[in-house]
C-alpha positions as CSV (number, residue, x, y, z in Angstrom):
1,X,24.7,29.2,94.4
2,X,28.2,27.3,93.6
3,X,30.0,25.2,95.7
4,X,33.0,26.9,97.0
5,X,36.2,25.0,97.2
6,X,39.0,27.0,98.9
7,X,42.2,26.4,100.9
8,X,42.1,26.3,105.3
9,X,43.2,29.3,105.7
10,X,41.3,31.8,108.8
11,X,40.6,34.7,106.0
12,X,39.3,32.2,103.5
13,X,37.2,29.9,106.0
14,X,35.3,33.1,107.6
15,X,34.6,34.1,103.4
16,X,33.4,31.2,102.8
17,X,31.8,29.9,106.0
18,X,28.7,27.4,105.6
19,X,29.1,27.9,101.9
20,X,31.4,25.7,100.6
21,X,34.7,23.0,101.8
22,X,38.1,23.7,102.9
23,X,41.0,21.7,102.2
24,X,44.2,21.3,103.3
25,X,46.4,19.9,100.7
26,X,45.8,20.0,97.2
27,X,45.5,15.6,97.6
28,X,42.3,16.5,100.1
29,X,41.3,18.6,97.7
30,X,41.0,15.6,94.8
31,X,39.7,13.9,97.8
32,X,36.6,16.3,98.1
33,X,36.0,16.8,94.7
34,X,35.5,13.2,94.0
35,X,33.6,12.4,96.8
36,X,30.5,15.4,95.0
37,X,30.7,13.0,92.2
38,X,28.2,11.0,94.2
39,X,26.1,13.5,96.2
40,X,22.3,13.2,94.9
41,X,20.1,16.5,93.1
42,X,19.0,16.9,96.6
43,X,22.5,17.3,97.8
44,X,22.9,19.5,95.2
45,X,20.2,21.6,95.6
46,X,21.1,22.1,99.4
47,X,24.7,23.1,98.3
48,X,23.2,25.6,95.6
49,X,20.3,27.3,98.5
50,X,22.7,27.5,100.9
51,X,25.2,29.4,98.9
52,X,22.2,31.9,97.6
53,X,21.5,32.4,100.9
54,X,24.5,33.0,102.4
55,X,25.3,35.4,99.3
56,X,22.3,37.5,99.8
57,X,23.2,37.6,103.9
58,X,26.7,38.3,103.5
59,X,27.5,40.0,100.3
60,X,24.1,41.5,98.9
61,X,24.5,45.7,97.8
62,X,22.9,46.5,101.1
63,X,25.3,44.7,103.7
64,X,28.3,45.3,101.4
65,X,27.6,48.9,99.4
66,X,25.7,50.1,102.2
67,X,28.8,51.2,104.6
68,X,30.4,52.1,101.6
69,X,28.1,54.9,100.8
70,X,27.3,55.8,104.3
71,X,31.2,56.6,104.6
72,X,31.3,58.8,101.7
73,X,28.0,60.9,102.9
74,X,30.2,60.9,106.0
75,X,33.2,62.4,104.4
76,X,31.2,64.8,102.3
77,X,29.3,66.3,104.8
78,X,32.5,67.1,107.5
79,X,34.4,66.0,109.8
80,X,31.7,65.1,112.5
81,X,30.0,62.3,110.0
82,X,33.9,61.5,109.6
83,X,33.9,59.9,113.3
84,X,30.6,58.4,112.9
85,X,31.7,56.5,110.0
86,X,35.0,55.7,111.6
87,X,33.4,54.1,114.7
88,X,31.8,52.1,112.8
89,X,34.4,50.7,110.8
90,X,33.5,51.9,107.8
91,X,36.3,54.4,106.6
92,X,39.7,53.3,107.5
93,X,42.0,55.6,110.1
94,X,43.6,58.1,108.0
């Protein structure tokens, strides 16, 4: 688990979420870096646990490759497994 350090933007902030800090301007970003130059080893460790967790919640194999492989099952098997996969987001509209 890293601290995450990314720019305000809506795609970026929902990525990153409860994971890290979001900055405006590149001076807020100075800002926020030298302000982790005095958390604690507590501190820290909170940072580094909550990024692990979120990782493993958002972004392990089985949230991420999961759909991914349901979708091509989908597609392999026909069209009817097509629509399934497709309602549930997980193969784009062709």
């Amino acid at each position: 688990g890293a601290l995450v350090l990314a720019r305000n933007t809506a795609a970026l902030a929902e990525f990153v979420g409860d994971a890290g800090i979001l900055y405006q301007t590149v001076e807020e970003a100075v800002v926020l870096i030298e302000r982790t130059a005095a958390w604690d080893e507590a501190r820290w460790r909170g940072v580094q646990s909550q990024g692990v967790e979120r990782a493993y919640r958002c972004f392990s194999d089985r949230v991420v490759l999961q759909p991914v492989r349901d979708a091509w099952l989908a597609l392999a098997s026909g069209s009817a497994g097509v629509a399934t996969a497709r309602g549930a987001g997980a193969v784009p509209p062709a």
